[in-house]
Structures are given as C-alpha cells and as structure tokens.
NUMAR-946136 format. One record per residue (C-alpha): residue number from 1; residue in one letter; z, x, y. Coordinates in Angstrom, 3 decimals, always signed. Layout:
residues N
(NUM,"A",(Z,X,Y)) ...
***
This chain:
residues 356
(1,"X",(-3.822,-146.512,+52.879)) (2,"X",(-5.996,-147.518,+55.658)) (3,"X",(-4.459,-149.971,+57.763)) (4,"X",(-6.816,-153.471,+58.888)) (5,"X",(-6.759,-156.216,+60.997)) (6,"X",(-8.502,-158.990,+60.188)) (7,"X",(-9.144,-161.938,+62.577)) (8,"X",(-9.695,-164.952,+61.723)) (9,"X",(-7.346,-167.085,+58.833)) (10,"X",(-10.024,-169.791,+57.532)) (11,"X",(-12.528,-169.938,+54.574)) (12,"X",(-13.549,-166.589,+55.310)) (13,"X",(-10.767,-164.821,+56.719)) (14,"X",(-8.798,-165.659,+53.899)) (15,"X",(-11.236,-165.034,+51.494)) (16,"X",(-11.167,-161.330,+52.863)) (17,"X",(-7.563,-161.379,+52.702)) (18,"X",(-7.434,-162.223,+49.249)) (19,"X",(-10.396,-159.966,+48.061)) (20,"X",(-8.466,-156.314,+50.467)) (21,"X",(-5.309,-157.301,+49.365)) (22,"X",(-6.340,-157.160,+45.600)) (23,"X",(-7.552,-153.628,+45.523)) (24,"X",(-3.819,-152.260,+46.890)) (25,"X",(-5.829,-149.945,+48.981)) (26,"X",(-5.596,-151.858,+52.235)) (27,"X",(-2.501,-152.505,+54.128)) (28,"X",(-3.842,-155.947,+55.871)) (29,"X",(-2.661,-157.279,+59.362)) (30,"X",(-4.124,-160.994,+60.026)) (31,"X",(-4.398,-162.991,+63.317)) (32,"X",(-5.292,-166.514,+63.924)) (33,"X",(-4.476,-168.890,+66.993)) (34,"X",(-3.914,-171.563,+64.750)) (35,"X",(-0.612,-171.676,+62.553)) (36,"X",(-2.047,-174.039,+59.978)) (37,"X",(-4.912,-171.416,+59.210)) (38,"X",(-2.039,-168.427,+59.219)) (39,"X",(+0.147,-170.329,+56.821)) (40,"X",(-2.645,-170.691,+54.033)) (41,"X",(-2.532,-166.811,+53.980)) (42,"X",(-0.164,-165.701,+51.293)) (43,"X",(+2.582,-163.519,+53.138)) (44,"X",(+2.759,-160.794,+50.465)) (45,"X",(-0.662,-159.948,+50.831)) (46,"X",(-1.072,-159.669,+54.990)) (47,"X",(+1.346,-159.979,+57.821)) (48,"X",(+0.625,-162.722,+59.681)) (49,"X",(+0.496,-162.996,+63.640)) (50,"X",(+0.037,-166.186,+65.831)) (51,"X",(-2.807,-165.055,+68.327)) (52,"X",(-5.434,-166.242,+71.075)) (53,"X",(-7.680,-164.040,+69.961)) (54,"X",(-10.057,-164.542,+73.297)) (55,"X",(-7.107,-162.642,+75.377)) (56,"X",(-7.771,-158.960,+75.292)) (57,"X",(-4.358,-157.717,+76.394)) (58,"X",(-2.836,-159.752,+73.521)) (59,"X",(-5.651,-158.347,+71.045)) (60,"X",(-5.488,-154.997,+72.090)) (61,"X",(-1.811,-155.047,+71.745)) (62,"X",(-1.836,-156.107,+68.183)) (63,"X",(-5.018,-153.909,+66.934)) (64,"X",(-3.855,-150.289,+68.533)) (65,"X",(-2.898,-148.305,+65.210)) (66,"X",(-5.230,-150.170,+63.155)) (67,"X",(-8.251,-147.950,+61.461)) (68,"X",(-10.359,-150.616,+61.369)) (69,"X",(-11.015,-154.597,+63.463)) (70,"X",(-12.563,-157.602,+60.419)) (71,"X",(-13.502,-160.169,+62.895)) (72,"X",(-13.965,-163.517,+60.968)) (73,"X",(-14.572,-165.634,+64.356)) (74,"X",(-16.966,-167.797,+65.399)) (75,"X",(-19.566,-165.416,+67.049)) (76,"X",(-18.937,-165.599,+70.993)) (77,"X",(-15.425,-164.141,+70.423)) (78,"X",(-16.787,-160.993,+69.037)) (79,"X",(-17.998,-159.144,+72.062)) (80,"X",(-14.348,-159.208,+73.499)) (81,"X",(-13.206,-157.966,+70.149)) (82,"X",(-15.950,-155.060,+69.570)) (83,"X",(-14.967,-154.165,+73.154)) (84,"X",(-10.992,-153.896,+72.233)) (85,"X",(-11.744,-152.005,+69.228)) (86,"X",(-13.468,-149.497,+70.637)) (87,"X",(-10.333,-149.028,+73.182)) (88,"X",(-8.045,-148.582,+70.746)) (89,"X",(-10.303,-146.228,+68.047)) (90,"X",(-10.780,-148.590,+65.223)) (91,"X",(-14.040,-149.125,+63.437)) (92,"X",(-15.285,-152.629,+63.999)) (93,"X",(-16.999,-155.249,+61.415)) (94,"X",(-18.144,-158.851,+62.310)) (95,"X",(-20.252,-161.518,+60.371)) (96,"X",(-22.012,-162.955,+63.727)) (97,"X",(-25.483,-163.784,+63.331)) (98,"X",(-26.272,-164.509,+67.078)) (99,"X",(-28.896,-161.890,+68.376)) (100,"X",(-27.154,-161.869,+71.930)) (101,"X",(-23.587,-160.638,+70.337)) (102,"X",(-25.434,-157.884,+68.136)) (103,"X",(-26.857,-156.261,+71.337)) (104,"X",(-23.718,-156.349,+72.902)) (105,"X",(-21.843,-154.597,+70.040)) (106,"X",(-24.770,-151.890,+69.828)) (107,"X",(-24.355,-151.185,+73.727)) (108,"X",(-20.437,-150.891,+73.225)) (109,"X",(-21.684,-148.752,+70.019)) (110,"X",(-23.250,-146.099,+72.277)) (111,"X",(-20.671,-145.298,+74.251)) (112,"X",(-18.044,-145.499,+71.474)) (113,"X",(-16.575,-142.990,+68.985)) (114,"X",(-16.000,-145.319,+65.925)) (115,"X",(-18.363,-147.142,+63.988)) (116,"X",(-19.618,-150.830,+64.683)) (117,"X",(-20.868,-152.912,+62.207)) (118,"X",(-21.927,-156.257,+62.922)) (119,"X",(-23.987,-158.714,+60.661)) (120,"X",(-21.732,-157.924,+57.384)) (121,"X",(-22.333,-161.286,+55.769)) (122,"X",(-25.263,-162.744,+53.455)) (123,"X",(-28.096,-163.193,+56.284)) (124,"X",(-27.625,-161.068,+58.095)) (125,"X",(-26.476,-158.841,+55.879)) (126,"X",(-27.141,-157.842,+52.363)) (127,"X",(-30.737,-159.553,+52.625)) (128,"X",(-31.281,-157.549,+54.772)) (129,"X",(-30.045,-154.429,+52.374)) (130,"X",(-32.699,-155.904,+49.562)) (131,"X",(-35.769,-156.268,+52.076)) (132,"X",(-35.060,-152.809,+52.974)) (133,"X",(-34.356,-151.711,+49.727)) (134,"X",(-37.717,-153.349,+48.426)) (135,"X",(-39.461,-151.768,+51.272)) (136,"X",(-39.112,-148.278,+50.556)) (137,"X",(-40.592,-148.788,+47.168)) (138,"X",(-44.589,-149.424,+48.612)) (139,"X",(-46.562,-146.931,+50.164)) (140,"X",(-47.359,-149.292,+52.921)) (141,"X",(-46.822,-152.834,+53.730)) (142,"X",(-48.144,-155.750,+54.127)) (143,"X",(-45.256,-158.524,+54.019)) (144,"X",(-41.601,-158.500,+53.871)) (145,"X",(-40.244,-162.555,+53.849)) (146,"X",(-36.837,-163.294,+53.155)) (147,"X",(-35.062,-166.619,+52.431)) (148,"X",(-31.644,-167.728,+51.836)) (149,"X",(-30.086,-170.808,+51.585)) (150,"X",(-26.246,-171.885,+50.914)) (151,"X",(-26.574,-175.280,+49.127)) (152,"X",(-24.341,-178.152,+47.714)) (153,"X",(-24.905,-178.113,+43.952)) (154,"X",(-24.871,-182.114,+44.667)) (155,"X",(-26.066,-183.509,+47.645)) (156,"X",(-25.306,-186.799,+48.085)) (157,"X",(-25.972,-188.064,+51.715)) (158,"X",(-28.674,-188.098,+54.076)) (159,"X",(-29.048,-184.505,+55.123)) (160,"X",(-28.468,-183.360,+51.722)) (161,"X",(-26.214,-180.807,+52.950)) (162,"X",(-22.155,-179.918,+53.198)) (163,"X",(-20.116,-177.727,+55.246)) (164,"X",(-20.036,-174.722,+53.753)) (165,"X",(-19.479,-171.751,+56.591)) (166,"X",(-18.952,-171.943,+60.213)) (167,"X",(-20.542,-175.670,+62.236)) (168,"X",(-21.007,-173.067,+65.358)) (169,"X",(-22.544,-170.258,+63.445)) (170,"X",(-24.850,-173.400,+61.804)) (171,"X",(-25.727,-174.816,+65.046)) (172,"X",(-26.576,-171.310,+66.596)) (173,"X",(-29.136,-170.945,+63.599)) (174,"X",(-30.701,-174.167,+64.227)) (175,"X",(-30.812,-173.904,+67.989)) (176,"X",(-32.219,-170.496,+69.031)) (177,"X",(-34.943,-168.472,+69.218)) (178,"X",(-36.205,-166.637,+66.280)) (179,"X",(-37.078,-163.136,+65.694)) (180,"X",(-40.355,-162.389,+63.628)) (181,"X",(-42.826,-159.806,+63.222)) (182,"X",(-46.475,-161.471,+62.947)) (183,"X",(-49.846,-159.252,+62.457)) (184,"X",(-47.815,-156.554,+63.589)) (185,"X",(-46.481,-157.517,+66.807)) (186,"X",(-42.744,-158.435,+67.195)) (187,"X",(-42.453,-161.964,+67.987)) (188,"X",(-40.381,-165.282,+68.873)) (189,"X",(-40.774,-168.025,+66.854)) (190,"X",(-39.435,-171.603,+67.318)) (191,"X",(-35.712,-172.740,+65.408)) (192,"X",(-37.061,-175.542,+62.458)) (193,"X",(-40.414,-174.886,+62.477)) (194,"X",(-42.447,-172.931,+59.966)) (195,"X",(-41.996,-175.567,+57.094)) (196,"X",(-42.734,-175.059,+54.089)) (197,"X",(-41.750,-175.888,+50.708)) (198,"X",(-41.299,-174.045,+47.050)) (199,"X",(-39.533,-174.532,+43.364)) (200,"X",(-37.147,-172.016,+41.782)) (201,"X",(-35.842,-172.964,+38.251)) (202,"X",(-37.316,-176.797,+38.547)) (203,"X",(-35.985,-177.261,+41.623)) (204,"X",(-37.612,-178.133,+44.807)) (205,"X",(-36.563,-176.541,+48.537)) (206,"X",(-37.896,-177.181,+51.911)) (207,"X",(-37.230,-173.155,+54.069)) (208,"X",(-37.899,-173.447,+58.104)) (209,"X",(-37.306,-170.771,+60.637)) (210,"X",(-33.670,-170.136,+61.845)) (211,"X",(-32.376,-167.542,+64.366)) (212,"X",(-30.436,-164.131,+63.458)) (213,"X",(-30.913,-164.370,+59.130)) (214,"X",(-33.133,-160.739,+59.928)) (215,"X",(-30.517,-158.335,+61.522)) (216,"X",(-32.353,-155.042,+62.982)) (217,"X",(-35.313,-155.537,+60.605)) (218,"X",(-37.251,-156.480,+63.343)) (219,"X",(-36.964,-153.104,+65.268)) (220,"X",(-36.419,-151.231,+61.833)) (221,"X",(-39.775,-152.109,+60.230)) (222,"X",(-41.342,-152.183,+63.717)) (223,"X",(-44.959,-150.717,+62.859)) (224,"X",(-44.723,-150.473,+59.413)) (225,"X",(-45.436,-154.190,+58.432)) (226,"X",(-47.836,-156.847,+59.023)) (227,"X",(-45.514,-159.993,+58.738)) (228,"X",(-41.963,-160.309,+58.424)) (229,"X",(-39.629,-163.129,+58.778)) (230,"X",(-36.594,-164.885,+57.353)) (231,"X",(-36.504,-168.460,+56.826)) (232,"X",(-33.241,-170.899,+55.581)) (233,"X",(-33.305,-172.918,+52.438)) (234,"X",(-32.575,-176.647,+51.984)) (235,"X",(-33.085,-179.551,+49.845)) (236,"X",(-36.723,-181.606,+50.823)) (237,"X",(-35.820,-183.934,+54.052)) (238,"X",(-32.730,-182.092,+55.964)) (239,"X",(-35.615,-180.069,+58.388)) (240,"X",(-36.537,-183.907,+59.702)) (241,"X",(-33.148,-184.969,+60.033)) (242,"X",(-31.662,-182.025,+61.915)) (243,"X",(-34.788,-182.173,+64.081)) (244,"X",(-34.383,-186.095,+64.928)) (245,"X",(-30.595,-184.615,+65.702)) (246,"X",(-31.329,-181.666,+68.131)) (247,"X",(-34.825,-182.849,+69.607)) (248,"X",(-35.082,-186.025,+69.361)) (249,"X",(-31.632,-187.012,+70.615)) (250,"X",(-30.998,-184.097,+72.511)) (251,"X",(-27.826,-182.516,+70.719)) (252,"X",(-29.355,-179.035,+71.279)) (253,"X",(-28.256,-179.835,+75.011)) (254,"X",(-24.897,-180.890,+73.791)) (255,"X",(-23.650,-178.798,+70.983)) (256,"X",(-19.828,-179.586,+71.314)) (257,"X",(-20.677,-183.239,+70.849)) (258,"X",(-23.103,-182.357,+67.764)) (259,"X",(-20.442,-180.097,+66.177)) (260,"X",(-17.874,-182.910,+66.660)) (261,"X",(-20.317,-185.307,+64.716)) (262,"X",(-21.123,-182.698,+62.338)) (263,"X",(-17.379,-182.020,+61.124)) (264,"X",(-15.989,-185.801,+61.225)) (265,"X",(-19.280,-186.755,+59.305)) (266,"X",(-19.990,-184.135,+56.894)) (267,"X",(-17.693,-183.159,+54.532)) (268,"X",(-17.058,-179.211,+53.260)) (269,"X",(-17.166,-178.168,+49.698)) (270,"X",(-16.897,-176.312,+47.104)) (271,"X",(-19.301,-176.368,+44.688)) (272,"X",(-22.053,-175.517,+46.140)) (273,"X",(-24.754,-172.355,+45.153)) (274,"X",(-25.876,-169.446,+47.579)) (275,"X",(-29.651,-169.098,+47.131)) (276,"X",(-31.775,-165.467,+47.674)) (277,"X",(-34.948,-165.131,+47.720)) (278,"X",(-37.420,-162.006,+49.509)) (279,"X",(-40.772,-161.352,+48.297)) (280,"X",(-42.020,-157.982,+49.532)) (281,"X",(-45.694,-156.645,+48.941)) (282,"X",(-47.896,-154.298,+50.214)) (283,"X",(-50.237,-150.843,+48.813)) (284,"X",(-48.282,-149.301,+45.677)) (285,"X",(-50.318,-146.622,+43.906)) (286,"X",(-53.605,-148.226,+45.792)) (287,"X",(-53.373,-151.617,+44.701)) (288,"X",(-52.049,-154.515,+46.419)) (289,"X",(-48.559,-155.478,+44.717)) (290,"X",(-45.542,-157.869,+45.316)) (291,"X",(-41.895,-157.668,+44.214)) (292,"X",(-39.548,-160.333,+44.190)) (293,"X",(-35.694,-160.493,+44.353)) (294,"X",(-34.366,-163.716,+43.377)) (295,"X",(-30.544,-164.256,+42.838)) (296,"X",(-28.106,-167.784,+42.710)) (297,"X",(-24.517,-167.553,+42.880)) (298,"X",(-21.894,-169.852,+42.378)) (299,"X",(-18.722,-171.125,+43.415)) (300,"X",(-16.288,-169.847,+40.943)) (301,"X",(-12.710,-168.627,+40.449)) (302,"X",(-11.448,-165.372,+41.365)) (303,"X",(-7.621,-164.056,+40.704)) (304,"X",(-6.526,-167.885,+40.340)) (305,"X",(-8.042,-168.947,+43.614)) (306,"X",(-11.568,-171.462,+43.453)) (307,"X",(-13.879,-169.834,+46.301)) (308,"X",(-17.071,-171.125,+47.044)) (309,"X",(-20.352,-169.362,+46.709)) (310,"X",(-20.837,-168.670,+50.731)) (311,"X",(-17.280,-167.629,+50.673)) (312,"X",(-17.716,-165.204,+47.918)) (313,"X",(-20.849,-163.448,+49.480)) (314,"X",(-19.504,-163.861,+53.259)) (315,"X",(-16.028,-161.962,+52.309)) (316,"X",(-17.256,-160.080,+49.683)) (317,"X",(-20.205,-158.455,+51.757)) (318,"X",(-18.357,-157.740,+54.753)) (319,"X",(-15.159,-155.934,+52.327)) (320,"X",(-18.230,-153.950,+50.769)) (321,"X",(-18.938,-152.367,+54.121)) (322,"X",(-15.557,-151.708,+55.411)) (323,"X",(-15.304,-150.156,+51.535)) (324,"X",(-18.566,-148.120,+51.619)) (325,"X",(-17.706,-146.894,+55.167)) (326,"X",(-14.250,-145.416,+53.786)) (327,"X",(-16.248,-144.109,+50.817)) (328,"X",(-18.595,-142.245,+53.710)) (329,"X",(-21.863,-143.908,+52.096)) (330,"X",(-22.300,-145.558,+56.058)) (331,"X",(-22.261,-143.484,+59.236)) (332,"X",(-18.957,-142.460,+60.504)) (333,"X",(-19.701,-143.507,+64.128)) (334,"X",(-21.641,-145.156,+66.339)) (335,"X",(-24.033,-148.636,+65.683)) (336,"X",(-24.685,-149.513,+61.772)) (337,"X",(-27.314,-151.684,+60.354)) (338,"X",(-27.194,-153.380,+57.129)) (339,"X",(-30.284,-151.583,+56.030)) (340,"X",(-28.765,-148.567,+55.889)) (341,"X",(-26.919,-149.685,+52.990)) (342,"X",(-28.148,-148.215,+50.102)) (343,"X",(-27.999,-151.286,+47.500)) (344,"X",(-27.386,-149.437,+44.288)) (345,"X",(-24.515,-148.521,+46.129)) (346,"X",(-23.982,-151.781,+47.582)) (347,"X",(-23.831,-153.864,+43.927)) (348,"X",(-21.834,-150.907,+42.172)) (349,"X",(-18.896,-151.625,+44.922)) (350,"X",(-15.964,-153.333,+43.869)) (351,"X",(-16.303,-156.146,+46.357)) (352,"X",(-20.613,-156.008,+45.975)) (353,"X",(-20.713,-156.592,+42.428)) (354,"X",(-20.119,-160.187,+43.417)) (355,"X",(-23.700,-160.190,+43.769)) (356,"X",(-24.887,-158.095,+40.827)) 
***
C-alpha cells in the first residue's frame, strides 16, 4: 500500500482524501494548519495532523517515510514543500499554476531522485494532456488554443461569478504575465486582455488571457506551432469588472486587500459547471483541418458526498497522476509534464474517468 501525505484539508484536499481513500490502495496521512479544515476530514479515511506547513523542519518531520507529498496549498507554499520532498525521497504532486513555482520544482527536479509533478489540476493539467493529445494527430501545425472556464450554473451578481477554487490561485491568474506562442515565437502576453467572445450549447462566454492555464506547452510545442495560447472562460461582463478591480483601482498592487473583498463579497458554491474547450488544426493528409475537444462537467454526488465540478476535476486529476505514476505510465524520476500523459490512459483511470 503506498503510503501519502497530502497537504492541504479544504475543498480540494479533502476532495483527494475522499477520492485515495475510496480505492483502499492508499494509506493517507493529511496536514493542515487549521483545525477546522482537519476536522471536516473523516478520521477513518486519513490521519490527521495539525501543521504549519511553511516550516520545513516540522514538514520534513511528518513526510519522511511517505512514498509520495499531494500538496493542495495555495501555490507559494509549494517550493518549500517540493524542496522537503525531495529530502526525504518521496515523489511530489502540486496543483500550482504560477509559472515562477513550476521552475522552481523543475530545478529541484534535476537534482532529485524522485519524480515531481506539478500542474496536476484542470489548467494546467489535463488541458494540457488533450492539446497534446490533439497535437500528435496533424502532420504539422498551425494552431493549438485552449480554453477553460469553471462557472456558476447561476450567476446572480455583478461579476457573474462564485468562488469555486482557491481566491490566491484566482488572483495569480488575473494578475500575471502570460505565456503564449504567436507566429512562432514564444511570447508574453498581458493578464485580461485578448477578449473575445463565443456560444457553446446556446450559451454565450466572454475568454481573456490568464497566466499559467498552458503548463510546459510553451517550451513543448516550441517550433512546431504557429499560435498557441490558453484563455479563461466567463459569462459576458466579468473581464470589465475584474479590470475596473485590478487596474482601475489598483488591487493588482494590493492583493491581500482584493482577496479580503473577494471572499467577504463573493460567495462559494456548488453548483457550478467546469467548461473545456481546445481547438487544434493544422496539415492532416495535405489539407488544412481542425479538431475540437469540447467537454462540461458538473457538480454532482460521489460516495454520498455533493462535490462541485472544479472539485471533481482538481482532485480527481491530480489522484490520476499519483495513480498513473504507481501504474509506471509517467516517468519514475525526475521533472513530469502533463503532456506526457497519454489521455487514453488518462480517462480509462479510476480517478480520470471523471472526465470521460
């Protein structure tokens, strides 16, 4: 039984709890600073330990013996937990979609004798597994664009938008740089610009750029295509609003007070949908062709616990890797990119068939 520790007790931490624990294949360990988070963890599936999660000594303390680190945390804590990982020979995971972390996970990567993961989750994650996987089926290409969106299923306020996944993963998006590949050059693009707008099943979106939602694309289809980028979905008008937040007023420059507003203001919930979208097209056969991948999913109810849609995909794409890496369908060692996910493999899995 290979032995876990996942860190982090909230939406998603638990929801990875719940989804391990299931399979009886996993014997879980869970850490969380805060007790309230730790007690909504059932005790029969994971034993629980009160952590700060930022002090190594106390992290390294409680992950030696484990085979494998699940880091759940908001994405500056995961360099200090890659690092601590390594020390103690576990294979590390993370859902961070900050550009900055990634790199320093692939540098401890290099020097490391396990295997680190990062980007587990939807975007990054297993978009990137059906760009690449889209990819490989044109002789050459021209465009790969990828969008994703996790939506309420009503919005009712002004920003037509709930909580539905971290505020300081959110506000990263929305506030840094973007990573793009335009007439074959790598490139930085700005956060919320880009607009445009499209229908899927008589419904209208709004998509915009946002940072990190491309993983190692970039440098993986380096070369090989014309124009790629990654864009986030939302309903018509939230682009404006956010950009009247962080430009207009200044937030950008004051992200504590914008994630105080953005948590006593907006409400989390569950209903909401998890939108994917990638169009891919390029020389097949000699003709110019495009392929599409287009998937919703839902909130819904699994073993007698209501998860929403982000949670689903969040947990149930990072438990897919940890799974496919004990399966040996991922490198044993050393830095991992989603793309090298086969995704056959990826939506037979137990935990990927969420998506299927």
């Amino acid at each position: 039984m290979r032995k876990v520790l996942v860190l982090g007790a909230g939406k998603i931490g638990g929801a990875i709890v719940d989804m391990l624990s299931a399979t009886g294949d996993y014997d879980i360990a869970v850490a969380d600073r805060d007790p309230a988070f730790l007690a909504m963890v059932a005790r029969e599936k994971a034993r629980q330990s009160q952590v700060d999660v930022s002090d190594a000594v106390a992290l390294r303390r409680l992950a030696d013996g484990t085979d494998a680190v699940i880091s759940a945390l908001p994405f500056f804590l995961n360099p200090t937990v890659a690092a601590v990982a390594g020390e103690v020979g576990a294979h590390y995971f993370d859902l961070t979609e900050d550009v900055a972390t990634t790199r320093a996970v692939r540098a401890l990567a290099e020097r490391g004798e396990t295997a680190f993961a990062p980007q587990c989750g939807l975007a990054p994650g297993f978009i990137s597994i059906v760009a690449a996987h889209l990819a490989k089926r044109f002789d050459s290409l021209r465009t790969v664009h990828m969008r994703v969106g996790a939506l309420p299923q009503f919005p009712v306020n002004g920003l037509k938008y709930n909580l539905t996944w971290s505020t300081d993963g959110l506000i990263n998006e929305y506030c840094n740089p973007c990573e793009a590949i335009h007439e074959g050059a790598p490139i930085e693009l700005m956060p919320l610009e880009g607009l445009e707008h499209f229908s899927l099943d008589g419904i209208d979106y709004e998509t915009f750029n946002t940072s990190g939602g491309l993983g190692t694309l970039c440098e993986t289809l380096d070369g090989k295509v014309q124009s790629l980028n990654y864009k986030t979905v939302r309903y018509p008008g939230h682009r404006d609003v956010m950009k009247l937040l962080l430009e207009d007023l200044r937030l950008r420059d004051r992200r504590d007070l914008l994630k105080d507003v953005l948590e006593t203001a907006v409400p989390i919930t569950h209903q909401d949908v998890v939108l994917i979208f990638v169009t891919v097209s390029g020389m097949r056969e000699n003709r110019l062709t495009q392929e599409t991948y287009a998937k919703k999913i839902y909130a819904c109810e699994i073993d007698g616990r209501l998860m929403s849609a982000i949670q689903i995909t969040t947990a149930a794409g990072i438990c897919a890797m940890v799974d496919l890496h004990r399966d040996g369908k991922l490198p044993a060692r050393g830095f991992i990119r989603q793309e090298q996910a086969e995704l056959d493999d990826f939506l037979t899995n137990r935990f990927g068939r969420y998506y299927a």
